[in-house]
LOBAMAR-94758 format. One record per residue: residue number from 1; x, y, z of N, C-alpha, C in turn. Coordinates in pm, whole numbers. Layout:
N
<seq = NUM n_xx = X n_yy = Y n_zz = Z ca_xx = X ca_yy = Y ca_zz = Z c_xx = X c_yy = Y c_zz = Z>
...
//
This chain:
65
<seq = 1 n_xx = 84 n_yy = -118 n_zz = 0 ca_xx = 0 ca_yy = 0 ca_zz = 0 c_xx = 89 c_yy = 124 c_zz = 0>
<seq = 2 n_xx = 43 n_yy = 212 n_zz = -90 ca_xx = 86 ca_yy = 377 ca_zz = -92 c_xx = 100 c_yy = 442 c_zz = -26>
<seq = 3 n_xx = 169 n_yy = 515 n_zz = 45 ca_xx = 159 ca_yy = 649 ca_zz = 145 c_xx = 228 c_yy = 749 c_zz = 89>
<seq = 4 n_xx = 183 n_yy = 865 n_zz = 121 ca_xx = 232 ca_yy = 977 ca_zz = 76 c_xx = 245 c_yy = 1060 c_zz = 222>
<seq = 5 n_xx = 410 n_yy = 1098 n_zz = 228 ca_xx = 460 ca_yy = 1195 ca_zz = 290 c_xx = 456 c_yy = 1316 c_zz = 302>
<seq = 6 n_xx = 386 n_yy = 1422 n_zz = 358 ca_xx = 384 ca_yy = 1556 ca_zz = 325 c_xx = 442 c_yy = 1670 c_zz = 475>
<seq = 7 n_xx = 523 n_yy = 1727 n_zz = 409 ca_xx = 620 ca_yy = 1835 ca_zz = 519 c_xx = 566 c_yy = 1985 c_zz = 466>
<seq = 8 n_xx = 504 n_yy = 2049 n_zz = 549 ca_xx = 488 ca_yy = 2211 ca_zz = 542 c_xx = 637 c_yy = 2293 c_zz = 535>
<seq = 9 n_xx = 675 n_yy = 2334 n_zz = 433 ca_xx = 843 ca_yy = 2411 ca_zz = 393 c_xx = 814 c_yy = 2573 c_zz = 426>
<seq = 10 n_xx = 683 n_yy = 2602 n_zz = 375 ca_xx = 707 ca_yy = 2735 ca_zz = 350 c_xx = 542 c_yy = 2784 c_zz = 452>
<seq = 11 n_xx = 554 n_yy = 2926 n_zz = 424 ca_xx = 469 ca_yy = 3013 ca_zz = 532 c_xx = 347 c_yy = 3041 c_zz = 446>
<seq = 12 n_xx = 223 n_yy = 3017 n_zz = 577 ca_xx = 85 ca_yy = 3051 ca_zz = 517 c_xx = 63 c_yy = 3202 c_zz = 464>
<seq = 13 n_xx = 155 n_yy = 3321 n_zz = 524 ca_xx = 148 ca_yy = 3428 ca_zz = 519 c_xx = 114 c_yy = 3499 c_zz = 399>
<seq = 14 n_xx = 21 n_yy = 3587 n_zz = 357 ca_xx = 46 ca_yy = 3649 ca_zz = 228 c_xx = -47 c_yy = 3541 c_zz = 129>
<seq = 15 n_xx = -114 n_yy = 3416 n_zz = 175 ca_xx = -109 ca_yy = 3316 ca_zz = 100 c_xx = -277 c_yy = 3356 c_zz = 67>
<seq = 16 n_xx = -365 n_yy = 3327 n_zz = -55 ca_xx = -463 ca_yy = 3338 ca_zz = -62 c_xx = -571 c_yy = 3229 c_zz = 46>
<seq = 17 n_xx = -694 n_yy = 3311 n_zz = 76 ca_xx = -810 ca_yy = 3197 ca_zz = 174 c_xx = -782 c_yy = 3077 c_zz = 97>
<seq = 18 n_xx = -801 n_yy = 3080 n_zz = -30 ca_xx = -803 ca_yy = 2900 ca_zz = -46 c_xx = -703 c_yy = 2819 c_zz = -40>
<seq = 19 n_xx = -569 n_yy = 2897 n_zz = -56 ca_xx = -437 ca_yy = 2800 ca_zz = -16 c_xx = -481 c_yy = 2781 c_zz = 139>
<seq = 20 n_xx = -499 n_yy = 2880 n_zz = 183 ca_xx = -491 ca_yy = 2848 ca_zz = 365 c_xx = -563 c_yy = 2716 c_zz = 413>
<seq = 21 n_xx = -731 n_yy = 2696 n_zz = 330 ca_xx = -808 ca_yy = 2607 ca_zz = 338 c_xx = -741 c_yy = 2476 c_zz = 282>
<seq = 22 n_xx = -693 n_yy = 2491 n_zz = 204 ca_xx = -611 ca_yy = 2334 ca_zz = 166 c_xx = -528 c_yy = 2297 c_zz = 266>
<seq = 23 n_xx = -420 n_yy = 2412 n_zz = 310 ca_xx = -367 ca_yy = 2330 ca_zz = 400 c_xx = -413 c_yy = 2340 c_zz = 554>
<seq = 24 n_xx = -523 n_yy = 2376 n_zz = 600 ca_xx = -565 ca_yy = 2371 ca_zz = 706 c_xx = -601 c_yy = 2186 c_zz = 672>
<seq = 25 n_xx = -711 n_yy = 2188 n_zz = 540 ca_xx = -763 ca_yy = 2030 ca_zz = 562 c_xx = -632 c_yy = 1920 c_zz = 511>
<seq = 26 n_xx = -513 n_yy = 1962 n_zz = 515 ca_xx = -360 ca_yy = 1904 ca_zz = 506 c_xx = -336 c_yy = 1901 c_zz = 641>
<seq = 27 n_xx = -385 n_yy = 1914 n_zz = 737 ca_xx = -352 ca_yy = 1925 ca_zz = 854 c_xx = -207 c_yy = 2006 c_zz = 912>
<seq = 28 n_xx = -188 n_yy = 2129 n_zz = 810 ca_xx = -90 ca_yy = 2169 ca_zz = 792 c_xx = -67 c_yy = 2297 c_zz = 900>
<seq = 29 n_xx = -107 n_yy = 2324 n_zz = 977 ca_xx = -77 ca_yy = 2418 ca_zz = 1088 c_xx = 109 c_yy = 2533 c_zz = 1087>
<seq = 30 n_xx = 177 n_yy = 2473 n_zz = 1078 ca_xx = 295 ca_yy = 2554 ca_zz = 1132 c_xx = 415 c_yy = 2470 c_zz = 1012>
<seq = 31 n_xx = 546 n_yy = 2528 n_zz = 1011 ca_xx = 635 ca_yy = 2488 ca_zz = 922 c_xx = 716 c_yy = 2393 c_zz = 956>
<seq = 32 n_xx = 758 n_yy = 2287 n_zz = 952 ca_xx = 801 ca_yy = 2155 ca_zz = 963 c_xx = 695 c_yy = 2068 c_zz = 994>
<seq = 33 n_xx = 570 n_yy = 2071 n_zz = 1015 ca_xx = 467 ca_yy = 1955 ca_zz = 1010 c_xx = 491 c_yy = 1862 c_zz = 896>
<seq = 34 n_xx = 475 n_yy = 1734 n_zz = 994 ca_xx = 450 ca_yy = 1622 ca_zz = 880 c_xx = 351 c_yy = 1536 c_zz = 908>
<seq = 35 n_xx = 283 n_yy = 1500 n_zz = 826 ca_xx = 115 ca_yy = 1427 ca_zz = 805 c_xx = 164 c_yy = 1320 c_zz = 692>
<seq = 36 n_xx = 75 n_yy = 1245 n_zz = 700 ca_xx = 109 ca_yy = 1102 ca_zz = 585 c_xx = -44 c_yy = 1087 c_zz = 559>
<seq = 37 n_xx = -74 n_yy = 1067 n_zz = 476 ca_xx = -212 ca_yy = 1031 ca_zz = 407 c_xx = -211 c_yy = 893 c_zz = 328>
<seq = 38 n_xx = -315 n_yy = 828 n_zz = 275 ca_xx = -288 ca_yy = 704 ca_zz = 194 c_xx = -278 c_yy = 786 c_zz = 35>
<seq = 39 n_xx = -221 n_yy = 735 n_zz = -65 ca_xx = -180 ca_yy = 761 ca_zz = -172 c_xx = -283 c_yy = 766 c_zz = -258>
<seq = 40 n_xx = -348 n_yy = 914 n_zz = -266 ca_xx = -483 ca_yy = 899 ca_zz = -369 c_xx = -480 c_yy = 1036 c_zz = -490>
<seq = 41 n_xx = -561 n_yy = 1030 n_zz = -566 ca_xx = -580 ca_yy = 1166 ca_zz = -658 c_xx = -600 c_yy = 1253 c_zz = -550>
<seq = 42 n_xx = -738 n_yy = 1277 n_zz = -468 ca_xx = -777 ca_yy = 1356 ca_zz = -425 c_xx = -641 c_yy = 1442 c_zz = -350>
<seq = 43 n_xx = -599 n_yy = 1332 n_zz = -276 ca_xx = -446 ca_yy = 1403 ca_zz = -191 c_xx = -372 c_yy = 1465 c_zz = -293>
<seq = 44 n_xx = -333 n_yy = 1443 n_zz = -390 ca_xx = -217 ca_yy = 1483 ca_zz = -500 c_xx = -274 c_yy = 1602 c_zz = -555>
<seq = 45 n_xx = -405 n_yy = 1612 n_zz = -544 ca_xx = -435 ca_yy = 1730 ca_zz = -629 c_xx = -422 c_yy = 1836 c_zz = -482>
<seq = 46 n_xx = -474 n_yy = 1809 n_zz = -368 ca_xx = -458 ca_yy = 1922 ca_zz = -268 c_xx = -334 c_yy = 1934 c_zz = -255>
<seq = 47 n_xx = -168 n_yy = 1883 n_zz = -310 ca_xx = -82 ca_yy = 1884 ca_zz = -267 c_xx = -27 c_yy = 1969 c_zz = -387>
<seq = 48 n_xx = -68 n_yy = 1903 n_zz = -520 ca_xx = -43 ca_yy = 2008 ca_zz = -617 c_xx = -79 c_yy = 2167 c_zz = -637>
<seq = 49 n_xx = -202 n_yy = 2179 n_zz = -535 ca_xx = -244 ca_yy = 2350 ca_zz = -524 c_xx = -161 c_yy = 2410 c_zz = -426>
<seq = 50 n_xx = -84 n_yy = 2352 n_zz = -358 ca_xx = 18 ca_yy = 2431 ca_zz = -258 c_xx = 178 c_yy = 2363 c_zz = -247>
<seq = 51 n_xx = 174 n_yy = 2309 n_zz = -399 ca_xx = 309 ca_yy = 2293 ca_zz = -376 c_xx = 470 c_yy = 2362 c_zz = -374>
<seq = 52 n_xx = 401 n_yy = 2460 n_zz = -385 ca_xx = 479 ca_yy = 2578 ca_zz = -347 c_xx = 571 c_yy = 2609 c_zz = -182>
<seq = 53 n_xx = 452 n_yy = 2557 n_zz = -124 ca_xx = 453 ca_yy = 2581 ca_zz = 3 c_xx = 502 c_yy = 2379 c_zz = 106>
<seq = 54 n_xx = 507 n_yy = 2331 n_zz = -17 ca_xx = 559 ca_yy = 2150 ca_zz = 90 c_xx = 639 c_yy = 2103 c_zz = 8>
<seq = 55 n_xx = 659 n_yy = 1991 n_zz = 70 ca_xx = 775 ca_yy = 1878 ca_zz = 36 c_xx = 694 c_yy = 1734 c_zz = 30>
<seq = 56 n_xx = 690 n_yy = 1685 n_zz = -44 ca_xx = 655 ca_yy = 1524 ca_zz = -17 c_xx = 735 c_yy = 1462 c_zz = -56>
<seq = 57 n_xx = 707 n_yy = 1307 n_zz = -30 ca_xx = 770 ca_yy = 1160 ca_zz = -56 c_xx = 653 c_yy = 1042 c_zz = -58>
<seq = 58 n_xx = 681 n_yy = 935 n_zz = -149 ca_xx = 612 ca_yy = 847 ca_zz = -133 c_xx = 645 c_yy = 742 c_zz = -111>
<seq = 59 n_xx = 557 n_yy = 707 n_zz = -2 ca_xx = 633 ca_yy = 560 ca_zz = 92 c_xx = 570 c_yy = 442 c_zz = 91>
<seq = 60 n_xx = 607 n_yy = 317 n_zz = 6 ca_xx = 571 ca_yy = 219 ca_zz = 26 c_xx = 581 c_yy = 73 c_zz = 135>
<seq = 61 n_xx = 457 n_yy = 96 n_zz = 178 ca_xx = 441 ca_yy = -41 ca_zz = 316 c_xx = 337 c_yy = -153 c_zz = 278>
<seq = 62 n_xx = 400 n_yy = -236 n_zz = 378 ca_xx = 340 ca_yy = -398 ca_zz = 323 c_xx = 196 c_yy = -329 c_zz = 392>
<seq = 63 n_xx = 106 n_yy = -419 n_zz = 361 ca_xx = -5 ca_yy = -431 ca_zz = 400 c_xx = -25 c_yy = -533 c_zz = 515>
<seq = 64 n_xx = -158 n_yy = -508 n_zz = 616 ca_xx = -132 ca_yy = -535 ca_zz = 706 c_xx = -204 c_yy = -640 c_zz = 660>
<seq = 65 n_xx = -148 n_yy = -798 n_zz = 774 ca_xx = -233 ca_yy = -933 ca_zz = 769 c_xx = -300 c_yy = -955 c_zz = 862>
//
């Protein structure tokens, strides 16, 4: 199974309401946060509207038995 890594790099400041709203529901609060989500469109596209502002990685783990 997929995971995707995501690190807050840069500052909400200056940033338009709807960047802020993406990464509020990124659980993105303050600069070095890191959150992991499962590996989907929906995530990639909220990650692609503020990728300005993060860092990701994608991490693959066994699935659980």
């Amino acid at each position: 199974m997929k995971k995707i890594r995501v690190r807050m790099t840069g500052s909400r400041i200056r940033e338009k309401p709807v960047t802020k709203k993406v990464m509020d529901s990124l659980g993105l609060k303050r600069i070095g946060t890191v959150r992991e989500y499962p590996y989907n469109e929906s995530v990639m596209g909220m990650i692609k509207k503020v990728i300005h502002l993060v860092s990701y990685e994608i991490i693959e783990t066994e699935a659980k038995k």
